[in-house]
C-alpha positions as CSV (number, residue, x, y, z in Angstrom):
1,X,0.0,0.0,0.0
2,X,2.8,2.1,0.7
3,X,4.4,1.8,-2.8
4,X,1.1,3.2,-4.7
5,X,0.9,6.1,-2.0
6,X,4.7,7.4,-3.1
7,X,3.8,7.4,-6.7
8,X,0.5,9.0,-6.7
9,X,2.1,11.4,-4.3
10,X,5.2,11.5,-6.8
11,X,2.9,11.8,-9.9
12,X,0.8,14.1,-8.4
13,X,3.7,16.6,-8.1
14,X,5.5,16.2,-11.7
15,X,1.5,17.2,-12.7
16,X,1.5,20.3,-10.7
17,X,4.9,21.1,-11.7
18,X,4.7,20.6,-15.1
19,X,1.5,23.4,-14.8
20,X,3.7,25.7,-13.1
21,X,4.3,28.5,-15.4
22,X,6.8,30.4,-12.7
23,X,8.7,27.5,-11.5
24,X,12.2,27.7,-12.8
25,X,13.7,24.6,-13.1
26,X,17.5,25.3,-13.6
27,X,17.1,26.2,-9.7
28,X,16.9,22.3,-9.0
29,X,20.3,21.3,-11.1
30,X,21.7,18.8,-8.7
31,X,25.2,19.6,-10.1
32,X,24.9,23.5,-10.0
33,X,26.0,23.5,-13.4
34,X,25.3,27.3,-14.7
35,X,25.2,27.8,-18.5
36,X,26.8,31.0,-19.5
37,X,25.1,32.6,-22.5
38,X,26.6,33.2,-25.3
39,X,27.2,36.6,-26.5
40,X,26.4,38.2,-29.6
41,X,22.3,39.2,-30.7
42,X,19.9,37.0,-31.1
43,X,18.3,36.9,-34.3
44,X,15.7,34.5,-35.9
45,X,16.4,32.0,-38.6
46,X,13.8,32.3,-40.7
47,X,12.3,35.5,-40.6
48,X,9.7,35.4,-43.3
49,X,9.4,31.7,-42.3
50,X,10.4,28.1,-43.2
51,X,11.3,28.0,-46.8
52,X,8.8,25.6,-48.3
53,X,6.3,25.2,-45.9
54,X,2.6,26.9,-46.0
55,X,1.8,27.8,-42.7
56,X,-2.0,27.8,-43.6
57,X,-1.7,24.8,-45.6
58,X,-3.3,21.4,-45.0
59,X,-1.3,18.6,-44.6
60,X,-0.5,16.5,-47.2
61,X,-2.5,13.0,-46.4
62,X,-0.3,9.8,-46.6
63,X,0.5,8.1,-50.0
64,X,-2.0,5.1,-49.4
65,X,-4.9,7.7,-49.6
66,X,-5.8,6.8,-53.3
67,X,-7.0,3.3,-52.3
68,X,-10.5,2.8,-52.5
69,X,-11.9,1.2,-49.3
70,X,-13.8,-1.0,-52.2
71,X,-10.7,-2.5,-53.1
72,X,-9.4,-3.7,-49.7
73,X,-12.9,-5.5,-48.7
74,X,-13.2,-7.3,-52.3
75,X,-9.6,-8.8,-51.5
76,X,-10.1,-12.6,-51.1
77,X,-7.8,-14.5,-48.7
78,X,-5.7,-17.2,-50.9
79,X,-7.1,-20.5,-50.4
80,X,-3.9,-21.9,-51.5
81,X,-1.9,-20.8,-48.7
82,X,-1.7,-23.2,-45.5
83,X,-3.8,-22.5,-42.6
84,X,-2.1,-21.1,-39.7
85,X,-1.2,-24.3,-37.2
86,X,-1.4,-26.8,-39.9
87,X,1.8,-28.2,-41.6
């Protein structure tokens, strides 16, 4: 009973700290490791966005989207082929 206590207990906090919009998580760095920032300004990549890709556009549907759902229930199973569990 203890066991499922801890984790709800443990899950239950990862939950609320995942929500928590304030909580700054380089405070809990076991090693107390601190990145330095690099200097220089910071400027976007792709300002007028990601060449080739539509922001507003739909995304393309998979290559098997031509099949006709007719086509796959007409298939027949081969009566040739040996029944699974018989040699």
């Amino acid at each position: 009973m203890n066991r499922p206590l801890r984790l709800l207990l443990a899950g239950s906090l990862l939950l609320g700290l995942s929500g928590c919009a304030g909580f700054d998580f380089d405070k809990i760095n076991p090693f107390q490791e601190r990145k330095t920032p690099l200097s220089g300004t910071r400027q976007p990549v792709f300002p007028n966005g990601v060449p080739g890709v539509t922001a507003s556009a739909p995304l393309d549907q998979p290559s098997n989207a031509n099949v006709s759902l007719d086509a796959i229930s007409a298939a027949k199973p081969n009566a040739s082929a040996a029944a699974p569990g018989s040699n």
